[in-house]
N, CA, C and O atoms as CSV, one atom per row, in Angstrom:
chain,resi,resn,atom,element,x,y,z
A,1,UNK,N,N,-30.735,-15.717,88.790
A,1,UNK,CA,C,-30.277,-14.348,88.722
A,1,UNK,C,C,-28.831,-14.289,88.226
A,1,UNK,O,O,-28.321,-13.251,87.806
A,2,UNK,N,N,-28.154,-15.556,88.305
A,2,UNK,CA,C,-26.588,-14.946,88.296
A,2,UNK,C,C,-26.350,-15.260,86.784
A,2,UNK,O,O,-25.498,-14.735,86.066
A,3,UNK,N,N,-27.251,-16.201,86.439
A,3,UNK,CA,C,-27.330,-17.039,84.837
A,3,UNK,C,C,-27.747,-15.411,84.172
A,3,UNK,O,O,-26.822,-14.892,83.547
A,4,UNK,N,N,-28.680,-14.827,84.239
A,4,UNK,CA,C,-29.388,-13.503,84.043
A,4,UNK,C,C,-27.840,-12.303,83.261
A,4,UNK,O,O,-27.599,-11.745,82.191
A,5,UNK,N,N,-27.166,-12.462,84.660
A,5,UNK,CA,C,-25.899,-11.178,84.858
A,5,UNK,C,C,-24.923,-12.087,84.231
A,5,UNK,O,O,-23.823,-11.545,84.342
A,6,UNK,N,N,-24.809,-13.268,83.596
A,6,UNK,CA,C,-23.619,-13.842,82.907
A,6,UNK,C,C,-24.286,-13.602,81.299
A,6,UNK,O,O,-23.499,-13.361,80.384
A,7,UNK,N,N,-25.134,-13.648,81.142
A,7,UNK,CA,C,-25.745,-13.688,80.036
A,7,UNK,C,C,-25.651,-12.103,79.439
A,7,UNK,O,O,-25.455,-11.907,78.240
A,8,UNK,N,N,-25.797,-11.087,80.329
A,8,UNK,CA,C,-25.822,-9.503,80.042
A,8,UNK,C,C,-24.444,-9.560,79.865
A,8,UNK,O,O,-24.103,-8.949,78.852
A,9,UNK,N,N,-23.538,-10.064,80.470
A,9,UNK,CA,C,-22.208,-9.527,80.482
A,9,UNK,C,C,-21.749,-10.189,79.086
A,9,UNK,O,O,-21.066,-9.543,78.291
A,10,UNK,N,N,-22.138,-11.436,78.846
A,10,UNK,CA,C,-21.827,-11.582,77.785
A,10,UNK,C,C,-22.136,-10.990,76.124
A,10,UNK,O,O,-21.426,-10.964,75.119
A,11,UNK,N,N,-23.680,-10.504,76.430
A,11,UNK,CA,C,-24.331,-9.681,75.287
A,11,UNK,C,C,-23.225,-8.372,75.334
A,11,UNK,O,O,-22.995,-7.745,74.300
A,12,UNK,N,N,-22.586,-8.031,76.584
A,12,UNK,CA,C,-21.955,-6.654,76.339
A,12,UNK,C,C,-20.468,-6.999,75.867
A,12,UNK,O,O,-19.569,-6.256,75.472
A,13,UNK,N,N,-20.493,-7.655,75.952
A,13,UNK,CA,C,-18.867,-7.981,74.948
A,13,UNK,C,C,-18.799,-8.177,73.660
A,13,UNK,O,O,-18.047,-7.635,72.850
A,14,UNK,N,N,-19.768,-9.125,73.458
A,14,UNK,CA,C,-20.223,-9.270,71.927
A,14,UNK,C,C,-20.364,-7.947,71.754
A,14,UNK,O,O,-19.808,-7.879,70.658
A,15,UNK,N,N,-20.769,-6.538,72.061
A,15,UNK,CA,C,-21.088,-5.458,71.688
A,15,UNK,C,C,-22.458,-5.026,71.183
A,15,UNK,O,O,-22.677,-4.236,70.265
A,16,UNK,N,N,-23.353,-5.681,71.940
A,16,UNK,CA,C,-24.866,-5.909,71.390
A,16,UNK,C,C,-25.381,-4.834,72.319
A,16,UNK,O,O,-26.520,-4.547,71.952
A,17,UNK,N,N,-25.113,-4.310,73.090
A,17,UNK,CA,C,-25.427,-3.608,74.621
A,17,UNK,C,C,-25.398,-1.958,74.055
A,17,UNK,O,O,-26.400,-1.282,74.291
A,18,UNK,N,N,-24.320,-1.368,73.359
A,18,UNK,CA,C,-23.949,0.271,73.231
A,18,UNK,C,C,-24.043,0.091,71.510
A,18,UNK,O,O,-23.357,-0.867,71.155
A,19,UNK,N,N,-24.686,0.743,70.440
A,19,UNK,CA,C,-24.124,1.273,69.482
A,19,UNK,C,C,-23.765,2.308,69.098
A,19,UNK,O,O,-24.401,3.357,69.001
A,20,UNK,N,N,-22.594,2.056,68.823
A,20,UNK,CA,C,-21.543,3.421,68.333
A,20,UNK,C,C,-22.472,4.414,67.181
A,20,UNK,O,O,-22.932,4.054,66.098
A,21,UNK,N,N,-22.549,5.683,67.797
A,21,UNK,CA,C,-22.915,6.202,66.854
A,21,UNK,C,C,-22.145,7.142,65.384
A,21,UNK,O,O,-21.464,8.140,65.618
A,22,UNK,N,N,-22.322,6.767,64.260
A,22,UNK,CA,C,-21.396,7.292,63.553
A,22,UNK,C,C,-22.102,8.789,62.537
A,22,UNK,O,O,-23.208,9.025,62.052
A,23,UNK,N,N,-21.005,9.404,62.571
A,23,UNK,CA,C,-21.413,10.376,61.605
A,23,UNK,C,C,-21.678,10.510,60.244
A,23,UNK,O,O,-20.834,10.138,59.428
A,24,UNK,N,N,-22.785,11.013,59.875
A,24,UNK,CA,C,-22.500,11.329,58.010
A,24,UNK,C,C,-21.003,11.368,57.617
A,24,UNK,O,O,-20.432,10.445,57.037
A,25,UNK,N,N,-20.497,12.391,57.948
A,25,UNK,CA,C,-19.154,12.905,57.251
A,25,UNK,C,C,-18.131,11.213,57.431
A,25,UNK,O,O,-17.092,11.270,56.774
A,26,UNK,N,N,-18.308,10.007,58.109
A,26,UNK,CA,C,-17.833,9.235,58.130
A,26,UNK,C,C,-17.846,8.269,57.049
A,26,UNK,O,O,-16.940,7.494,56.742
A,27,UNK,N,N,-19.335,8.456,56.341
A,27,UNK,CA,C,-19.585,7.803,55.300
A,27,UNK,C,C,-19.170,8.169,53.836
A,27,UNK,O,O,-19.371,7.408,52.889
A,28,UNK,N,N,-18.615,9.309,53.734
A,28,UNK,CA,C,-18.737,10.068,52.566
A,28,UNK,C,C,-17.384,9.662,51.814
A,28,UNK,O,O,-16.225,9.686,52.228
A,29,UNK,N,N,-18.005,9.212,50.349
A,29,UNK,CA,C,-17.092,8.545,49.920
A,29,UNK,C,C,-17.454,7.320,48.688
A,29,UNK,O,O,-18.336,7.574,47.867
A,30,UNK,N,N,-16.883,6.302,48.646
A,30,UNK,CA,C,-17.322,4.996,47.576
A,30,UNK,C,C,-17.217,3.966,48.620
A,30,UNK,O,O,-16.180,4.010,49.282
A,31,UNK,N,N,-18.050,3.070,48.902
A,31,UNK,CA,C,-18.460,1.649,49.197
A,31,UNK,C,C,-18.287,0.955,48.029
A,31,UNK,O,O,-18.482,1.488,46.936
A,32,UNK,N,N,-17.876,-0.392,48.178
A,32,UNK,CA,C,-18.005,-1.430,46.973
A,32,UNK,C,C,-17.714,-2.634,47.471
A,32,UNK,O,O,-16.806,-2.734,48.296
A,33,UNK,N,N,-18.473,-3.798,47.030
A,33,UNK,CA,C,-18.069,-4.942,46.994
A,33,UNK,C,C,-19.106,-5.883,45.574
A,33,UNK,O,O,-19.546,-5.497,44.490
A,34,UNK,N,N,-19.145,-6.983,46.173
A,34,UNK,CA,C,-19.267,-8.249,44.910
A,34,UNK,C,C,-20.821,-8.183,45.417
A,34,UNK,O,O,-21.243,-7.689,46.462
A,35,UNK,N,N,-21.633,-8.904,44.244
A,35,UNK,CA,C,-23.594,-8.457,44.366
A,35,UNK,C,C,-23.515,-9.948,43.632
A,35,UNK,O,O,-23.098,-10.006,42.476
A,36,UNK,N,N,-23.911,-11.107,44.309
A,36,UNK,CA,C,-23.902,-12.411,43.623
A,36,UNK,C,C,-25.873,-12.399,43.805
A,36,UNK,O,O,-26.561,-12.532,44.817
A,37,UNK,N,N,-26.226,-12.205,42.517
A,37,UNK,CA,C,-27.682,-12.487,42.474
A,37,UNK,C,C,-28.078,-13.996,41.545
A,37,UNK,O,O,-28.013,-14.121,40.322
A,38,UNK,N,N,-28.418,-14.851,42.374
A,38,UNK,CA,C,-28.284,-16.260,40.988
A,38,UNK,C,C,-26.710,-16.377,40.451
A,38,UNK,O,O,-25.616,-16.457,41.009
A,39,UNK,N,N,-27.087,-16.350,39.333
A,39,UNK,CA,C,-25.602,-16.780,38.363
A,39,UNK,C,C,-25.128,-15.566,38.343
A,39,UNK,O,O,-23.926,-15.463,38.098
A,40,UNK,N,N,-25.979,-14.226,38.608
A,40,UNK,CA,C,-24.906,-12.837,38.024
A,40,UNK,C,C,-24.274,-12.685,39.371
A,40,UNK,O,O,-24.735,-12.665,40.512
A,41,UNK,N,N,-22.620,-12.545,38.686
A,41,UNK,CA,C,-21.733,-12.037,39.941
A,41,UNK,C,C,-21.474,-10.127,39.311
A,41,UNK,O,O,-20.811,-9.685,38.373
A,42,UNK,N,N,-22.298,-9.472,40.293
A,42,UNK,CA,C,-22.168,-7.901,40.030
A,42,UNK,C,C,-20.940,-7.152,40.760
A,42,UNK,O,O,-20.448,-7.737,41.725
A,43,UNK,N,N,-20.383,-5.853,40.364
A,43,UNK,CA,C,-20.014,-5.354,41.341
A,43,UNK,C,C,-21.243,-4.228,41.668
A,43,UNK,O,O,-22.109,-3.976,40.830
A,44,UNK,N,N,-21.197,-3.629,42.922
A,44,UNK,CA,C,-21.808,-2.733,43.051
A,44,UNK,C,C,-21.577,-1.920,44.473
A,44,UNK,O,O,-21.551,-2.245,45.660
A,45,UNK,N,N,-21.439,-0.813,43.801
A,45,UNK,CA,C,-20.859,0.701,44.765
A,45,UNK,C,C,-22.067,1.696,45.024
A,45,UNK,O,O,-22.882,1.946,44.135
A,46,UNK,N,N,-22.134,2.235,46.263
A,46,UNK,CA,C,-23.036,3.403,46.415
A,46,UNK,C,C,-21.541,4.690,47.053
A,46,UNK,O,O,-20.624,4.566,47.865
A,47,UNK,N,N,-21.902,5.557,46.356
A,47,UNK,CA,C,-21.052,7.198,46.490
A,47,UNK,C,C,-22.031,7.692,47.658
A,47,UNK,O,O,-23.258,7.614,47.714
A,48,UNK,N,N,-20.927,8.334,48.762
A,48,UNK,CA,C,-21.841,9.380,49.313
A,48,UNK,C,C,-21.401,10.502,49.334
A,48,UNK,O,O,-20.243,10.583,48.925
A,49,UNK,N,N,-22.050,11.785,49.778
A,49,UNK,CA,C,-22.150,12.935,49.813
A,49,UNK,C,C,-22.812,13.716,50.660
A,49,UNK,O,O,-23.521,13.138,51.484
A,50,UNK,N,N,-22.774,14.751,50.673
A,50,UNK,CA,C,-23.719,15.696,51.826
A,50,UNK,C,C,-24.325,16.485,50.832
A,50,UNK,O,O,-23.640,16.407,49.813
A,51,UNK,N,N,-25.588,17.418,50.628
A,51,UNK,CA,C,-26.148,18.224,50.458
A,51,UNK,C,C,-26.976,18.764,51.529
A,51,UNK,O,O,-28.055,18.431,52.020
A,52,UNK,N,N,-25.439,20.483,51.918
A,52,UNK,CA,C,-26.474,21.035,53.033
A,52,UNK,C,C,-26.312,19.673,54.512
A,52,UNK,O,O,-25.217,19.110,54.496
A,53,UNK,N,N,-26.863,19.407,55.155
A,53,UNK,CA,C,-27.231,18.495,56.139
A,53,UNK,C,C,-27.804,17.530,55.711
A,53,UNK,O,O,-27.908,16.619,56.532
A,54,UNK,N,N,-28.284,17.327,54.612
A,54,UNK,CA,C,-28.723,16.335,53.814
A,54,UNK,C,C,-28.039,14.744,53.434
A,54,UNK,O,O,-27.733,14.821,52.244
A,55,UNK,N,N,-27.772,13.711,53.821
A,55,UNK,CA,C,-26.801,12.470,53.435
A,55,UNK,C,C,-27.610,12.317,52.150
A,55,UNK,O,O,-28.826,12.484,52.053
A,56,UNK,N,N,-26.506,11.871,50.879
A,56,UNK,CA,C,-27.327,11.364,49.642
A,56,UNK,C,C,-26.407,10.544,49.490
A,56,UNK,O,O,-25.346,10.580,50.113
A,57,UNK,N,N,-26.863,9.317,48.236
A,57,UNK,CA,C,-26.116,8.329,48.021
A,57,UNK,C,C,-26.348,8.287,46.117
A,57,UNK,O,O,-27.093,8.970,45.415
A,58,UNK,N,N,-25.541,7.384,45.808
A,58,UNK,CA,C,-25.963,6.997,43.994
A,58,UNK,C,C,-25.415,5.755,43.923
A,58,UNK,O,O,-24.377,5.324,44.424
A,59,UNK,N,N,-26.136,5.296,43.322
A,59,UNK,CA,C,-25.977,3.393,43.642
A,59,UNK,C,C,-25.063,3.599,41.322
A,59,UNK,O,O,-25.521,4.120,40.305
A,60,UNK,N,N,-24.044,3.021,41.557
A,60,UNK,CA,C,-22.979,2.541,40.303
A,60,UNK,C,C,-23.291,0.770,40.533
A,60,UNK,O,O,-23.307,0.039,41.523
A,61,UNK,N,N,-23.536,0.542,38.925
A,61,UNK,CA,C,-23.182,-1.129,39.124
A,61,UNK,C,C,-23.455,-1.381,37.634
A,61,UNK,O,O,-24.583,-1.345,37.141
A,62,UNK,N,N,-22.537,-1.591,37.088
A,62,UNK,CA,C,-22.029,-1.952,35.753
A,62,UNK,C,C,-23.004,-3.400,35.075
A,62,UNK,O,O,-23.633,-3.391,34.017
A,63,UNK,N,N,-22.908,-4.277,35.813
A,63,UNK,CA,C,-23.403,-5.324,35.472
A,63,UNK,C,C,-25.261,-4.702,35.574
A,63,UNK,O,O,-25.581,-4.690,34.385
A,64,UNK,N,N,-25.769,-4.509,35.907
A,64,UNK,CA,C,-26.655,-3.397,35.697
A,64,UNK,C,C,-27.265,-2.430,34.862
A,64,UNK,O,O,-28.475,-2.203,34.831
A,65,UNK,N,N,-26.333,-1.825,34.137
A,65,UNK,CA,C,-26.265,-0.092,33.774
A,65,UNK,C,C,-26.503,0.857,33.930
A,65,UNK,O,O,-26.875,1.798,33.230
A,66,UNK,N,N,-26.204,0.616,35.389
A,66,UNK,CA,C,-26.394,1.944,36.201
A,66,UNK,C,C,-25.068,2.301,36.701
A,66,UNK,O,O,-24.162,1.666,37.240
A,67,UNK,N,N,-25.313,4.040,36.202
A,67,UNK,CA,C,-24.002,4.762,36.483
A,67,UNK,C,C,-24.452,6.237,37.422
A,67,UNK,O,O,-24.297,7.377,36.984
A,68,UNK,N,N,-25.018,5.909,38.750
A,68,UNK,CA,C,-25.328,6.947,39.487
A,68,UNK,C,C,-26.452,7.458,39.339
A,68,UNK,O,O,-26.751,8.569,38.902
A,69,UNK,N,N,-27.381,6.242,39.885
A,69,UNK,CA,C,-28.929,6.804,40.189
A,69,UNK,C,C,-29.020,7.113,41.764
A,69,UNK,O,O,-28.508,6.471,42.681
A,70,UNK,N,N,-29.842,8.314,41.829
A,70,UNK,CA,C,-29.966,8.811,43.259
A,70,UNK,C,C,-30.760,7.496,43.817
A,70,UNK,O,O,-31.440,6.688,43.184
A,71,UNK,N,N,-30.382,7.558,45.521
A,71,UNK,CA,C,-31.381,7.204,46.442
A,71,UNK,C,C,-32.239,7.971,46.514
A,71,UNK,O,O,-32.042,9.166,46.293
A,72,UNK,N,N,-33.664,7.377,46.913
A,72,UNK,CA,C,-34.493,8.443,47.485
A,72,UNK,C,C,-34.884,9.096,48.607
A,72,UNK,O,O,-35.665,10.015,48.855
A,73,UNK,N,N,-33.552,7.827,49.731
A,73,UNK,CA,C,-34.077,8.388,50.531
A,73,UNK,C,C,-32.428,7.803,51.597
A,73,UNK,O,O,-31.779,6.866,51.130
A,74,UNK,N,N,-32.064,8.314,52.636
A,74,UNK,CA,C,-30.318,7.519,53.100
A,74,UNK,C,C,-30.507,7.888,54.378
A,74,UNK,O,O,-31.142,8.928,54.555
A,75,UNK,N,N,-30.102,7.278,55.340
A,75,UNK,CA,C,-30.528,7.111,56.978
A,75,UNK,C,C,-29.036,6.568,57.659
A,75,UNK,O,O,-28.416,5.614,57.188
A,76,UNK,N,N,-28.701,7.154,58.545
A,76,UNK,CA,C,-27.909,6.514,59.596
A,76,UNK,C,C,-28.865,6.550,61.212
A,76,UNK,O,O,-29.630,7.458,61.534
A,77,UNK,N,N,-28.650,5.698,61.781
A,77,UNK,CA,C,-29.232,5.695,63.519
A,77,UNK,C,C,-28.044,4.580,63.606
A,77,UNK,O,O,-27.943,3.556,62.931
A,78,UNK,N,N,-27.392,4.942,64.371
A,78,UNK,CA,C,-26.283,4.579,65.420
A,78,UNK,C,C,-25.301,4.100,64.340
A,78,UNK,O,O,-24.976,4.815,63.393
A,79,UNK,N,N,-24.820,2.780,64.542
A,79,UNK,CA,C,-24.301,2.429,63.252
A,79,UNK,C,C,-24.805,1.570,62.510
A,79,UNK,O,O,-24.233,0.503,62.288
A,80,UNK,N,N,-25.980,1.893,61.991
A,80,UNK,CA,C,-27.244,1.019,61.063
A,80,UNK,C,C,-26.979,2.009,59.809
A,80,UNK,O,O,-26.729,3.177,60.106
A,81,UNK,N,N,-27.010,1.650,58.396
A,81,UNK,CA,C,-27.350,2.466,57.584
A,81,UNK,C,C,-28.754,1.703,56.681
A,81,UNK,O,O,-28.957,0.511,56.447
A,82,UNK,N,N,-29.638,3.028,56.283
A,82,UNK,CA,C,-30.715,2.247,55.614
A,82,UNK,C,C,-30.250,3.162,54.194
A,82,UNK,O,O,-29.518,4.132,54.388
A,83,UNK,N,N,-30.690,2.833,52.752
A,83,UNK,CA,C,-31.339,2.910,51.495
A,83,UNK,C,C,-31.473,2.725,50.807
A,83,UNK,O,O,-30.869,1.867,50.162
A,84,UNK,N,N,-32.596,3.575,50.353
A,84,UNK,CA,C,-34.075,3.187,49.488
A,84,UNK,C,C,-34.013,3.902,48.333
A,84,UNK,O,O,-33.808,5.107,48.190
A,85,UNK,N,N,-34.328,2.531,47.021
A,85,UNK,CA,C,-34.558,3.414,45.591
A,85,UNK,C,C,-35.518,2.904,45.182
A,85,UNK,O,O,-35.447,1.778,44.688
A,86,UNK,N,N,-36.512,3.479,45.256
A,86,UNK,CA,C,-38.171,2.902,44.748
A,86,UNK,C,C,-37.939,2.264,43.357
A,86,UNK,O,O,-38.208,1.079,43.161
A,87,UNK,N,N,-37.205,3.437,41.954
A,87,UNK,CA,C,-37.288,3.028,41.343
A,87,UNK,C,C,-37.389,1.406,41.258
A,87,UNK,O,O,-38.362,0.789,40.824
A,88,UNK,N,N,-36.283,0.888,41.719
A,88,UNK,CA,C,-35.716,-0.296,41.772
A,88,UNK,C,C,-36.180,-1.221,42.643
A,88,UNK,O,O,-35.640,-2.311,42.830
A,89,UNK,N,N,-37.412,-0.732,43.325
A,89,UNK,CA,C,-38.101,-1.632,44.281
A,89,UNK,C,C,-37.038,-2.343,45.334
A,89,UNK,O,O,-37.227,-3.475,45.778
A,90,UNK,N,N,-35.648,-1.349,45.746
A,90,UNK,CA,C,-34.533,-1.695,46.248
A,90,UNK,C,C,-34.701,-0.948,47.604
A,90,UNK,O,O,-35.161,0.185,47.749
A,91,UNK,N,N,-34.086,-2.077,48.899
A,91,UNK,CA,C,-33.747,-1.431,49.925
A,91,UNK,C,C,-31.962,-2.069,50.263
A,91,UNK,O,O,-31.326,-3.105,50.071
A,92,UNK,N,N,-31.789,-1.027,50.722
A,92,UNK,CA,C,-30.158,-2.105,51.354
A,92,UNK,C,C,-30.089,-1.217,52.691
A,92,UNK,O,O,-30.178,-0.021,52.968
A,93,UNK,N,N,-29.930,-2.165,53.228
A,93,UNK,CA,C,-29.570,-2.205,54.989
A,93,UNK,C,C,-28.600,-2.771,55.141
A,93,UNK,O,O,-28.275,-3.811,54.568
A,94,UNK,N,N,-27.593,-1.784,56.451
A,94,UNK,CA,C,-26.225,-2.593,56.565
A,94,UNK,C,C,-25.836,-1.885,58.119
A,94,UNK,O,O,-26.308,-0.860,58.610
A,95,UNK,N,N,-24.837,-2.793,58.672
A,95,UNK,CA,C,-23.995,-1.956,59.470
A,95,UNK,C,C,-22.663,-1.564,59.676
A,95,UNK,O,O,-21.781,-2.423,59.640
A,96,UNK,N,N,-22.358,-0.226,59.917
A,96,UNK,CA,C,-21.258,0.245,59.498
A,96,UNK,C,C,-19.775,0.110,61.043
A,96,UNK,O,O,-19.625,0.684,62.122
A,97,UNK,N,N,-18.984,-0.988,60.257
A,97,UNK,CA,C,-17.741,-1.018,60.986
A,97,UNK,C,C,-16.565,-0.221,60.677
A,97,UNK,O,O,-16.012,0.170,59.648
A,98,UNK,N,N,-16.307,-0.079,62.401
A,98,UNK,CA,C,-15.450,1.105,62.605
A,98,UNK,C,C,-13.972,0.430,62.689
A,98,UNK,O,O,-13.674,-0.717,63.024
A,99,UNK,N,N,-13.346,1.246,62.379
A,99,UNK,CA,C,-11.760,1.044,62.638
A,99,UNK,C,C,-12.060,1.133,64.046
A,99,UNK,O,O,-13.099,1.473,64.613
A,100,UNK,N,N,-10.483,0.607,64.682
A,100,UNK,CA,C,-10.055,1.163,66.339
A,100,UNK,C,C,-10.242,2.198,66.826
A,100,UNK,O,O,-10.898,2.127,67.865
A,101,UNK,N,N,-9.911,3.284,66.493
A,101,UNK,CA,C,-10.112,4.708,66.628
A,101,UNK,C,C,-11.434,5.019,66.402
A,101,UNK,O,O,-11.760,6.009,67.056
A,102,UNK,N,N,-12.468,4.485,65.622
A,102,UNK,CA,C,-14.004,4.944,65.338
A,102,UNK,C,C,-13.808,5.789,64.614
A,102,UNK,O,O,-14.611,6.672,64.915
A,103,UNK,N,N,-13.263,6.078,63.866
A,103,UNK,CA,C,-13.532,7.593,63.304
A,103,UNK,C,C,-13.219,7.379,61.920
A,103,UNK,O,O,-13.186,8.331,61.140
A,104,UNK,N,N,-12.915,5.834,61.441
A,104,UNK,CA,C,-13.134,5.566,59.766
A,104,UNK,C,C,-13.611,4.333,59.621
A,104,UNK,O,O,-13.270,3.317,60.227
A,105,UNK,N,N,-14.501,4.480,58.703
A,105,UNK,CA,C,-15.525,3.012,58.626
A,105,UNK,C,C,-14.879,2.067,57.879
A,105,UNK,O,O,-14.740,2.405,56.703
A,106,UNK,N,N,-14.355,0.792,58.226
A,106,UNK,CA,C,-13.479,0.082,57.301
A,106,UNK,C,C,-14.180,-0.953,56.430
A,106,UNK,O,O,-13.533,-1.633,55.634
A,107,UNK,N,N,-15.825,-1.107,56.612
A,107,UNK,CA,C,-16.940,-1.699,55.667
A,107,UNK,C,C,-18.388,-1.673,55.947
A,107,UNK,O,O,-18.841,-1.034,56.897
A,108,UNK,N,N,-18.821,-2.077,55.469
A,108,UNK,CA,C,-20.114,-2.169,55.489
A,108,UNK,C,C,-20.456,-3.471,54.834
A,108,UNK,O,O,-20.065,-4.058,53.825
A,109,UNK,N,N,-21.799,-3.833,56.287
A,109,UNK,CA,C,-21.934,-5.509,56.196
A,109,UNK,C,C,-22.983,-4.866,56.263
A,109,UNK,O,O,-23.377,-3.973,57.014
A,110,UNK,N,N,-23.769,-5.839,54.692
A,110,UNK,CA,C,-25.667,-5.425,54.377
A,110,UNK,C,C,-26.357,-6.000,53.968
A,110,UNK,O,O,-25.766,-6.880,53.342
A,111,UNK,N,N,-27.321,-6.104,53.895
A,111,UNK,CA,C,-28.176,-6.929,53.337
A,111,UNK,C,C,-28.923,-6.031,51.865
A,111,UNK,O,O,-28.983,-4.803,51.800
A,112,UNK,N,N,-29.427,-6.972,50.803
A,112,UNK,CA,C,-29.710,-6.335,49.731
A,112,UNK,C,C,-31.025,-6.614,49.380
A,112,UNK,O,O,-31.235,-7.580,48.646
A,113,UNK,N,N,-32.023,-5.873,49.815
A,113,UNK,CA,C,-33.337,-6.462,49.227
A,113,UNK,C,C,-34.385,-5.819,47.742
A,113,UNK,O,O,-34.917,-4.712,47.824
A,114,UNK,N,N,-34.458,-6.237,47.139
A,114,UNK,CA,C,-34.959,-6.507,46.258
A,114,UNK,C,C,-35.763,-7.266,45.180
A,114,UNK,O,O,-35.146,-7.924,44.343
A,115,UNK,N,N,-37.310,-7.196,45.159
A,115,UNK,CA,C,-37.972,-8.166,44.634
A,115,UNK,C,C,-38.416,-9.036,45.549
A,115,UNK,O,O,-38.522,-10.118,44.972
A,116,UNK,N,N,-38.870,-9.178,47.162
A,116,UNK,CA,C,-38.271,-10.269,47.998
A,116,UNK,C,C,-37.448,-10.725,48.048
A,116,UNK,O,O,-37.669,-11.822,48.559
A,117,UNK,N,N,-36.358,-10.601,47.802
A,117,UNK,CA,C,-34.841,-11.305,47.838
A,117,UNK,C,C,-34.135,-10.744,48.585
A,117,UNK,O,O,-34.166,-9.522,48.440
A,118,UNK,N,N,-33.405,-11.153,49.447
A,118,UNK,CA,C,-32.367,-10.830,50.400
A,118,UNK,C,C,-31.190,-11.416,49.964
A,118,UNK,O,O,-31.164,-12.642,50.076
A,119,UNK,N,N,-29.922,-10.723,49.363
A,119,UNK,CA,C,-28.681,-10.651,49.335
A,119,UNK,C,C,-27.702,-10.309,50.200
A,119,UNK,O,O,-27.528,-9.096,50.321
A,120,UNK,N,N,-27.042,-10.995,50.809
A,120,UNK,CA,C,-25.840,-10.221,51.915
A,120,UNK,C,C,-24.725,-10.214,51.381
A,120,UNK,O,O,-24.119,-11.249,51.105
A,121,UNK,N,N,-24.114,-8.561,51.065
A,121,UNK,CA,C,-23.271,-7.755,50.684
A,121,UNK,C,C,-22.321,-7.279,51.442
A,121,UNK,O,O,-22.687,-6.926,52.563
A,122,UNK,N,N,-21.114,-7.146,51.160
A,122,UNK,CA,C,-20.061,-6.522,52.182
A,122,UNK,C,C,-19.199,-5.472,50.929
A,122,UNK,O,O,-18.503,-5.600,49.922
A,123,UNK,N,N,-19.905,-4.224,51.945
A,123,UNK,CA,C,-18.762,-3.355,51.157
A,123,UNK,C,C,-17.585,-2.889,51.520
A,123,UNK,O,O,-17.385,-3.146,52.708
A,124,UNK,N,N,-16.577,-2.224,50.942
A,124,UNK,CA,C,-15.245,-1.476,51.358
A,124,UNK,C,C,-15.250,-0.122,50.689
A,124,UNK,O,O,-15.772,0.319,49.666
A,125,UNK,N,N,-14.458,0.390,51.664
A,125,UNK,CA,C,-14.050,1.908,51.203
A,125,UNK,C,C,-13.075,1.816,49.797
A,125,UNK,O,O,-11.937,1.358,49.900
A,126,UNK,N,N,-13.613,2.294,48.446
A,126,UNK,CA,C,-12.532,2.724,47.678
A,126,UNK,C,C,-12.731,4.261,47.151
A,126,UNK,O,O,-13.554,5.165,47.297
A,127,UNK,N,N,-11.277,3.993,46.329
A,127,UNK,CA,C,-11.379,6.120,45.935
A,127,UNK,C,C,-12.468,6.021,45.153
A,127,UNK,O,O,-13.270,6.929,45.371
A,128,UNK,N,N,-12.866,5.088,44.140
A,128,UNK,CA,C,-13.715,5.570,43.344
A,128,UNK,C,C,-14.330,4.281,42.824
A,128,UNK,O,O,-13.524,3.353,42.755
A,129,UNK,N,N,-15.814,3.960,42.368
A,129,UNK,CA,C,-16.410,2.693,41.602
A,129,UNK,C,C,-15.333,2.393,40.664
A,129,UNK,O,O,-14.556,3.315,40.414
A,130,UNK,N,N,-15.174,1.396,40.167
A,130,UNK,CA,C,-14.356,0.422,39.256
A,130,UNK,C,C,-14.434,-0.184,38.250
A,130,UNK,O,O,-13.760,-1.125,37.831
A,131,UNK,N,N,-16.103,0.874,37.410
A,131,UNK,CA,C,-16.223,0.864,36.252
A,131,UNK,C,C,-16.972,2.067,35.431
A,131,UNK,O,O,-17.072,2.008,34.205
């Protein structure tokens, strides 16, 4: 039993126990980081936005040639973000870290799937994609 209550206490420090829940309006903005698929080193940014109550996203990535194709579909539950662009037979899943205060997301750690392939991506807040 006490192995049990050392083990919980420890899952709750790690922070595995409560997730913070974050808001749309927290996300809204440019994500970006580096997309190493094989030999291609990409950049790649998703924009967000609101429509209405609506979260939307547009995936930018130069190495690509894509300059702002919609998601079809953008999800937050707690601080998980999911989306999905069929076109692209693309999902990206990530979770969104908070500053101290919680109230600005200072990246996003994700995974990139596509094709069966899993890529892990880390994005950052910038003013704007970078190509």
């Amino acid at each position: 039993m006490k192995r049990i209550a050392v083990l919980l206490l420890l899952f709750a420090f790690a922070g595995g126990v409560r997730a913070q829940d974050v808001s749309a309006d927290a996300l809204l903005g440019t994500f970006e980081g580096p997309l190493v698929i094989g030999r291609d080193n990409m950049t790649l940014a998703f924009t967000f936005s609101m429509n209405g109550d609506e979260l939307r996203a547009q995936l930018f990535s130069g190495g690509m040639g894509i300059y702002g194709m919609p998601a079809d579909s953008v999800s937050i539950t707690g601080n998980a973000l999911r989306i999905a662009i069929s076109r692209l037979d693309l999902e990206f899943t990530g979770r969104l870290r908070l500053d101290e205060s919680g109230d600005r997301i200072q990246r996003i750690d994700g995974d990139w799937f596509q094709y069966s392939e899993m890529v892990p991506v880390i994005l950052l807040p910038v003013d704007a994609p970078s190509f």
